[in-house]
N, C-alpha and C positions, 0 to 999 in steps of 0.2 A: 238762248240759255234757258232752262228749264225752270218753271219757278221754285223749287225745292231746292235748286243748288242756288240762285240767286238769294233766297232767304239766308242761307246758309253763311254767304259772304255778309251777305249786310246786316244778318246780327250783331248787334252790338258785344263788346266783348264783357264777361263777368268781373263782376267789383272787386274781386280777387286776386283777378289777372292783372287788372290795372296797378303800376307803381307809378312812385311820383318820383322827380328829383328837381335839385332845384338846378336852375336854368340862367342865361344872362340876364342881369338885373335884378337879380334875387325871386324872379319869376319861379314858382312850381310848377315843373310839366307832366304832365301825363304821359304813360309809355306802356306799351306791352311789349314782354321779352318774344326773341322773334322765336322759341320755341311755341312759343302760342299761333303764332301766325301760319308757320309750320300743319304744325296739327290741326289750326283751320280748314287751309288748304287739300292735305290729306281728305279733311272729311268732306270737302264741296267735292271735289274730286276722285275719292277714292283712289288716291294715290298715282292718279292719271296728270302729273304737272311735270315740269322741269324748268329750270332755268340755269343760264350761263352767263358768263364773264364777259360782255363784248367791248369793254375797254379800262384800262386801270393804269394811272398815274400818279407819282410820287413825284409832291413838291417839295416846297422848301420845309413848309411847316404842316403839311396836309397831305394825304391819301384821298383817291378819289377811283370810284369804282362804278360801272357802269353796270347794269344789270338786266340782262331779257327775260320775263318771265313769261312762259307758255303753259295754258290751264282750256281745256274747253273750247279750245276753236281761239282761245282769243291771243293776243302778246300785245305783252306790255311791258313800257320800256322803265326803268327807275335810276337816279344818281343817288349813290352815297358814300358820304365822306367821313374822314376821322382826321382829328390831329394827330400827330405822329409825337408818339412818347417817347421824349429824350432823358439821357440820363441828368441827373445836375451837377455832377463835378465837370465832363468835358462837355456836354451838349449834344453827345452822340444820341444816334436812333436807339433805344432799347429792344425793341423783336418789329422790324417792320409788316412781318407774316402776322403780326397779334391785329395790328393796327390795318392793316386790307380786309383782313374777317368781320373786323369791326364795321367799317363802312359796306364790305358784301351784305351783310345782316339789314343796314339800313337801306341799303339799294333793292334789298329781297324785298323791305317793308312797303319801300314807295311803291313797286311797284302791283306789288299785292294791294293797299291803297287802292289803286286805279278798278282794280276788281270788286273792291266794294269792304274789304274787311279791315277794319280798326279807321274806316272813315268817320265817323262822330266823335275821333279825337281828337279831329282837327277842325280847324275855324276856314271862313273863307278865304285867310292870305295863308293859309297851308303852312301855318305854325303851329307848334302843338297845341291842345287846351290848356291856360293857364291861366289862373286867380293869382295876382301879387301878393308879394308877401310884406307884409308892415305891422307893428305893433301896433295895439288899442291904442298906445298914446296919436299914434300917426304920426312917428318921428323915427328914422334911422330902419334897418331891415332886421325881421325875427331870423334866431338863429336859423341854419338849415335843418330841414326838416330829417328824422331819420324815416328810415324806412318803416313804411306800417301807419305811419303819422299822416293823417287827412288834410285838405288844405283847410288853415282858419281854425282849427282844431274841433272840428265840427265832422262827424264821420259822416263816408257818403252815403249818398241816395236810396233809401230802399227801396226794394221791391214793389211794397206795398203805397209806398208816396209814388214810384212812377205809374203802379196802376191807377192811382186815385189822379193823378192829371190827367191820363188817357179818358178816365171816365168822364170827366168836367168837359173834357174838351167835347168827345162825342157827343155827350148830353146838351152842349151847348151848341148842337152843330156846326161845329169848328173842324177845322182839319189841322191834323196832325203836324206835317210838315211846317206849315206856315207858323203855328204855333210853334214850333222849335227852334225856326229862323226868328222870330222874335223873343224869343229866352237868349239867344246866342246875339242879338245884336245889342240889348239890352246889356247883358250880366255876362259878356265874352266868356260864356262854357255851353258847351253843348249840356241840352238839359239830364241826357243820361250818365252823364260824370258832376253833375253839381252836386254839393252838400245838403246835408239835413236841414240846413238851416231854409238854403234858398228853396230848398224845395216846400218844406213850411209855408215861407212866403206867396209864392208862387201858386200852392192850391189857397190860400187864404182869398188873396186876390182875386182868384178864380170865382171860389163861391157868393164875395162879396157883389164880384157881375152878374150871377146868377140870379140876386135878391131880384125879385119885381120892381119893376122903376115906382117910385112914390108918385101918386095919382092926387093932383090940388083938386079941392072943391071948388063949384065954377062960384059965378057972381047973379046964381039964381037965372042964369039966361041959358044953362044947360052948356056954357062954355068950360069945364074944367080941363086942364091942361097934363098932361104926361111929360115929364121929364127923362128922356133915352141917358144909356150908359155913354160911358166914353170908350169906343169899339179900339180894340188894338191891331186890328188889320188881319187875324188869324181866321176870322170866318170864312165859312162858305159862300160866296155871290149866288 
């Protein structure tokens, strides 16, 4: 794969693009509409992908749709499912063609996923990003969020805070990666969809490991002692 089209995939997607909704448990998840993933595609590609149907069943309460996607040499396979909307006087299906496009769209997702695009929305057990939702008091669950509403009521991440961690971290001879596997195993979000708030944090901390370790005066015998940070495992060996 060429590096221009691999960039391509694994950019992360814009702040814009990202919605949330809330999820089981009262969890907020993160989602791009798959017209994003789409026009991804298109552009790694230039319009050189396809993908088809290679298997689709209707249960009892679920649709489930299998999906091949072909881009660049590569295929890759994806499942996805939808519950099937009944009406509520008899219990019948309402449009089961609504509810297969439904799960095609997230079948299209996963397997685009696999390519690299709208990967940092997910966590290592490949559930989407999500911050719980609970009131300050830390009793009972905040209403659901409407659309447009950030998680924590805290808007996300700028630009300009995700630059300044990249700086700290480079400056700190760190690497990138690893630092991002320890924001996400930490603060379960990938650090390009956290809030303002954690991202605050986050460079604060940062600078505070930068300080020079405090240097004790010795006991007149040339012994003074240096006190090290406490390392988070994100540097470079």
């Amino acid at each position: 794969m060429e590096s221009k089209t691999k960039d391509i995939l694994n950019r992360p997607f814009e702040r814009t693009q990202v919605k949330e909704r809330v999820g089981p448990g009262g969890r907020t998840l993160s989602y791009v509409a798959i017209g994003d993933y789409i026009a991804r595609l298109n552009e790694a590609f230039d319009g050189g992908w396809s993908y088809e149907i290679t298997d689709a069943r209707i249960l009892d309460e679920e649709v489930v749709v299998q999906i091949r996607l072909t881009a660049g040499g590569m295929v890759k396979m994806g499942m996805g499912g939808a519950a099937i909307t009944k009406r509520r006087d008899n219990g019948k299906p309402v449009a089961i063609a609504h509810d297969l496009t439904a799960a095609e769209a997230r079948g299209l997702k996963r397997a685009s996923r696999l390519m690299g695009i709208g990967a940092a929305l997910y966590l290592d057990d490949e559930e989407p990003a999500a911050i719980e939702q609970q009131d300050q008091r830390g009793s009972g669950s905040r209403p659901a969020q409407q659309e447009g509403e950030t998680q924590n009521d805290s808007p996300r991440i700028t630009n300009a805070q995700l630059a300044k961690l990249r700086s700290l971290v480079a400056n700190g001879s760190g690497d990138w990666g690893a630092f991002r596997n320890s924001v996400r195993e930490r603060h379960r979000v990938n650090v390009e969809y956290a809030d303002r708030r954690l991202a605050s944090t986050l460079i604060q901390e940062m600078l505070e490991r930068s300080k020079p370790a405090p240097v004790h005066g010795g006991n007149g015998n040339g012994n003074g002692t240096a006190h090290g940070g406490n390392g988070t495992g994100w540097r470079r060996s």
